[in-house]
C-alpha positions in Angstrom: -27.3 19.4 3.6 -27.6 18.8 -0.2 -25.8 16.9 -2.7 -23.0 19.5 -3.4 -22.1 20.0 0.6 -22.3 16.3 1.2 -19.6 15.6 -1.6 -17.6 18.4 0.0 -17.6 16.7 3.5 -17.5 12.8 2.4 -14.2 14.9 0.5 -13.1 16.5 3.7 -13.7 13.7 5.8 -11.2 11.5 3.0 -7.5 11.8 4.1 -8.4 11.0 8.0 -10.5 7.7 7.4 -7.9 6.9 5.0 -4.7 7.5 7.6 -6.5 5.5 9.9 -7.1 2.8 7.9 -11.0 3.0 8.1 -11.8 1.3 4.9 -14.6 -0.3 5.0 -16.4 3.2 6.0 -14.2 4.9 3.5 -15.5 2.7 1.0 -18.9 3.2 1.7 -19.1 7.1 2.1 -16.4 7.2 -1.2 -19.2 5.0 -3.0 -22.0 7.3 -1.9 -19.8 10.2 -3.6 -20.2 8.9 -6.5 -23.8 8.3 -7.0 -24.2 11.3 -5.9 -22.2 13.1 -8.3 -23.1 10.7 -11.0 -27.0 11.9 -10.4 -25.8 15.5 -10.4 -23.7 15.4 -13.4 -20.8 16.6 -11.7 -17.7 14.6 -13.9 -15.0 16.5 -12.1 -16.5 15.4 -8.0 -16.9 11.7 -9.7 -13.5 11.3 -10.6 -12.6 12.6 -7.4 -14.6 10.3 -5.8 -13.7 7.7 -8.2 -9.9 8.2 -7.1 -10.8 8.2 -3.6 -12.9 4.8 -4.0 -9.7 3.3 -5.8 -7.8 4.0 -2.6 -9.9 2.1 -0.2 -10.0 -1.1 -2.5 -6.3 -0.7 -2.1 -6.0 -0.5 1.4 -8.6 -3.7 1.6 -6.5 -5.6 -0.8 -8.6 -5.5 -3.9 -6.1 -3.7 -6.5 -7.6 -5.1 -9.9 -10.6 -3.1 -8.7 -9.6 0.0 -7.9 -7.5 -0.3 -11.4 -10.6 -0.7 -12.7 -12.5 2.6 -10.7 -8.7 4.5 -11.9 -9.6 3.7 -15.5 -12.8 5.4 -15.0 -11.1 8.3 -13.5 -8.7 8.5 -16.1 -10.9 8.7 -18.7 -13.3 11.0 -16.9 -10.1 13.4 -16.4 -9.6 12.7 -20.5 -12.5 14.2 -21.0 -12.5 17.0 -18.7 -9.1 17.9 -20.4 -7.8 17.5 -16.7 -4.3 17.2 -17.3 -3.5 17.3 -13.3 -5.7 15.1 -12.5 -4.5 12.4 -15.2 -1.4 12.7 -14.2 -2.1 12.0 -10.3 -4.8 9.2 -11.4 -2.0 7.4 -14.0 0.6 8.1 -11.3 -1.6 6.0 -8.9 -2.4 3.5 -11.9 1.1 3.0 -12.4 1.9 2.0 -9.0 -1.2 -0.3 -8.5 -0.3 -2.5 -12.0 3.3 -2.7 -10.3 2.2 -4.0 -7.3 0.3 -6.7 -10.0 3.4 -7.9 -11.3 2.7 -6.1 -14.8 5.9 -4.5 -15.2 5.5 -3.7 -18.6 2.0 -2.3 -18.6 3.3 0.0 -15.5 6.7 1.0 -17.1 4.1 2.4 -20.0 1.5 3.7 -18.0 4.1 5.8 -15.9 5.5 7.3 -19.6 2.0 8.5 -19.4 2.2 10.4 -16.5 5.1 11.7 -16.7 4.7 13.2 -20.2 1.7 15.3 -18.0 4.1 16.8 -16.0 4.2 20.8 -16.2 7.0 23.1 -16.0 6.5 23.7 -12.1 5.4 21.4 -9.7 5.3 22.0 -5.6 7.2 19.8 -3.8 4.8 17.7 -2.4 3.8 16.7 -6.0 7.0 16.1 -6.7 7.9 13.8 -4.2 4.9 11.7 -5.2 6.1 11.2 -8.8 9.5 10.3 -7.8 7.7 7.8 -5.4 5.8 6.5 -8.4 9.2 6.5 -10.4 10.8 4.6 -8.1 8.3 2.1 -6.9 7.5 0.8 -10.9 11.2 1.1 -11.2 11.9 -1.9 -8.3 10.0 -4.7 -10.0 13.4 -5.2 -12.8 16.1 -2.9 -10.4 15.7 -2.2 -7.2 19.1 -0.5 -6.5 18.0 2.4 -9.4 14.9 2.9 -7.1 16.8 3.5 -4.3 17.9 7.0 -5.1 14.1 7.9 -6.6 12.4 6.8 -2.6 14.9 9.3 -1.3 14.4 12.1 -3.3 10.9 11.5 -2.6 11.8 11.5 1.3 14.0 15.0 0.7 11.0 16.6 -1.5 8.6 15.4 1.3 10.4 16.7 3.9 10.7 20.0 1.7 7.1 20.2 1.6 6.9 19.6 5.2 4.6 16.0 4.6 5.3 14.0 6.6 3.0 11.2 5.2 4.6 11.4 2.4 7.9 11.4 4.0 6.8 7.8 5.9 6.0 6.1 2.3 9.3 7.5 0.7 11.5 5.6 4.2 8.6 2.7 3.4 9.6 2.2 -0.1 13.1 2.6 0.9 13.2 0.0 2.9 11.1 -2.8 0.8 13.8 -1.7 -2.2 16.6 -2.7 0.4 14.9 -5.8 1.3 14.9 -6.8 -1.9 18.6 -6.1 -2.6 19.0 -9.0 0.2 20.2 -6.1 2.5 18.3 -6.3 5.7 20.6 -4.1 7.9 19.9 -1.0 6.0 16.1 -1.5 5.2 15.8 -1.9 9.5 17.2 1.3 9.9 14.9 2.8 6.8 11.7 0.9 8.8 13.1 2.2 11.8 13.2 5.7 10.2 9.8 6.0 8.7 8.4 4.8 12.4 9.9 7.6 14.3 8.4 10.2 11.4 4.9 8.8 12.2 5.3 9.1 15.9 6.1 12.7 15.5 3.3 13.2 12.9 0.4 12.6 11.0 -0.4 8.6 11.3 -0.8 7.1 8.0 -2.0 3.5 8.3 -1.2 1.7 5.0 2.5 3.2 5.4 2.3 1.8 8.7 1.4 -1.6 7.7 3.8 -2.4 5.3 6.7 -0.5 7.4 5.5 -3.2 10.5 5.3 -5.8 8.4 9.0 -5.0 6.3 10.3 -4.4 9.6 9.4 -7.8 10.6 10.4 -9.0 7.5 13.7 -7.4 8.2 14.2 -8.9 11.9 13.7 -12.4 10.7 16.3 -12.1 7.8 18.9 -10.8 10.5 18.3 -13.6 12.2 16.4 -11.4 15.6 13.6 -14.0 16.0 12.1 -12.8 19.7 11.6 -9.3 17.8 10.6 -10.6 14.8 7.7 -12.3 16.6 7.2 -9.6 19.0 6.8 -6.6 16.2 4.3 -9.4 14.1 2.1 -9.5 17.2 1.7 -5.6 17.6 0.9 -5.5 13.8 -1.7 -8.2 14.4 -3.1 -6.1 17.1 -3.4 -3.4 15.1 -4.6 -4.7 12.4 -7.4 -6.3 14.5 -8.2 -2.6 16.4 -8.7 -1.1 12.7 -10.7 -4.2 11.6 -8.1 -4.6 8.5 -8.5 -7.8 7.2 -6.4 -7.4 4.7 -3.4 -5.8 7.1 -4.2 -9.4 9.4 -4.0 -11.4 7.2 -0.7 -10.2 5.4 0.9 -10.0 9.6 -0.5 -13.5 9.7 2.1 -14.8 6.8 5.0 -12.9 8.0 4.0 -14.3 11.6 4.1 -18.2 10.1 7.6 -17.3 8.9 9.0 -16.6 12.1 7.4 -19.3 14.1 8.8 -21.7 10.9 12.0 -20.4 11.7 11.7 -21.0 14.9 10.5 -24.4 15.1 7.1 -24.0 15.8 5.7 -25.5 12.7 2.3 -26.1 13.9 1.9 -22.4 15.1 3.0 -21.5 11.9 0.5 -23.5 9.9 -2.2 -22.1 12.2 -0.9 -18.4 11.2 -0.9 -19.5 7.4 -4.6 -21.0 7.6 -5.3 -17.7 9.4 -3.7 -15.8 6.6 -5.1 -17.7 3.7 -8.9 -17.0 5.5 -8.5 -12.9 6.0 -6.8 -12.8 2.3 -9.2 -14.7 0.3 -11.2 -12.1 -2.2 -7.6 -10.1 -2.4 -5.1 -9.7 -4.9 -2.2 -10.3 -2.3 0.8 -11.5 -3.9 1.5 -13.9 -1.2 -1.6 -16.1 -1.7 0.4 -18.6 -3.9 2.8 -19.4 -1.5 0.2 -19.3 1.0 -1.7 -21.8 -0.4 1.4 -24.3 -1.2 2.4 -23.5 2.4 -0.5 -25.0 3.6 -0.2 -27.9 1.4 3.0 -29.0 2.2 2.0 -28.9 5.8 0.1 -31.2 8.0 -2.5 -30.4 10.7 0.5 -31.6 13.5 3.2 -29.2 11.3 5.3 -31.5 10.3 5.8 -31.3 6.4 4.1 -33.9 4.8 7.0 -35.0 2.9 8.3 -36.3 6.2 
């Protein structure tokens, strides 16, 4: 097989190592794309491949890096006077300087994007810029975002994706969250569960809906399910060999047990966390490492 037909398969083979959370061989083969195209001179398969490389620094935790391979796309798409694929790769961009706390640079980046939309757009395009919309949009409010995730989820369902459909009741339920309104976001976890057991699996929406879900439980006060539903995301985490998705079940997991007096468990679960997250940009790492501070080896706070 030569260059061009590997591209097209490492391409092909894209959207089910990244539902599955395969990663670490997405990065790989998505790494191998680019050479390849680079040593071809084929800009428009790099950027592709740059986009798809992006994506599986993401799902391993690494977001200032594949900001940094989405620059690269973006300017490759510049220069291809690819106005569809700058819009998807600043969409993307947008979201990933959000998820850094840079609400600003986001809020500008996503002007970008949106000022590359066309007259017609098919739904499933659609419901990923309203996604974008409303993700950058929870940083400073997240009750405006809440009516951006479910046009997402209506123009996903529209478009008869379903993955797109479980980010949209994902996001939903993360905005709720942070309104201090865990009833609802259950019910939006619970939602975006049942559309991935009647379709297409996509991991990284299954790891944060797990882990809100969790997140969820243990603000309603349901401790046993809390701790229950942090287990089966450890265990599948662990199947997919996601350290990032462990380590991020591992925190939520120390929360619980806190909560339910197991203090020394829960440092055990933060030490855990802080060991699979290290080389990440997780926002939790701060309070990770305070956490285990304030703790002791016995897990009583040291302050005591």
């Amino acid at each position: 097989m030569g260059p061009a037909g590997t591209l097209e398969l490492i391409h092909a083979l894209f959207p089910y190592l990244h539902d599955r959370g395969r990663s670490r061989d997405l990065e790989r083969l998505t790494r191998h794309a680019v050479t390849l195209a680079r040593s071809g001179g084929d800009a428009a398969a790099e950027g592709r491949a740059l986009g798809h490389l992006a994506s599986a620094h993401y799902s391993a935790g690494r977001i200032r890096q594949a900001l940094r391979l989405l620059d690269e796309a973006v300017r490759l798409s510049e220069r291809l006077a690819d106005d569809r694929a700058r819009m998807r790769h600043l969409g993307n961009r947008a979201a990933l300087l959000r998820e850094l706390g840079r609400g600003a640079d986001a809020r500008a980046t996503l002007a970008r994007c949106l000022a590359l939309r066309p007259d017609t757009l098919a739904p499933a395009e659609e419901a990923l810029l309203a996604g974008h919309q409303g993700y950058v949009a929870e940083l400073t409010d997240p009750r405006s975002a809440l009516p951006l995730h479910r046009r997402s989820r209506d123009l996903a369902r529209q478009a008869g994706s379903t993955v797109i459909e479980q980010v949209a009741l994902c996001n939903t339920g993360r905005a709720q969250l942070a309104l201090g309104e865990p009833a609802p976001a259950l019910r939006s976890f619970d939602d975006a569960l049942r559309v991935m057991a009647s379709g297409v699996a996509h991991w990284n929406a299954e790891r944060e809906t797990r882990l809100g879900r969790a997140q969820a439980l243990r603000a309603l006060g349901r401790l046993d399910a809390a701790r229950e539903a942090c287990g089966a995301l450890l265990r599948e985490a662990a199947e997919r060999g996601d350290a990032y998705g462990r380590g991020l079940a591992e925190y939520e997991y120390g929360h619980v047990l806190r909560a339910l007096g197991e203090e020394g468990a829960a440092l055990r679960h933060w030490r855990g966390a802080l060991t699979a997250l290290e080389g990440t940009d997780a926002p939790v790492l701060p309070e990770l490492r305070s956490l285990a501070q304030e703790f002791s080896a016995d897990g009583r706070s040291a302050r005591e």
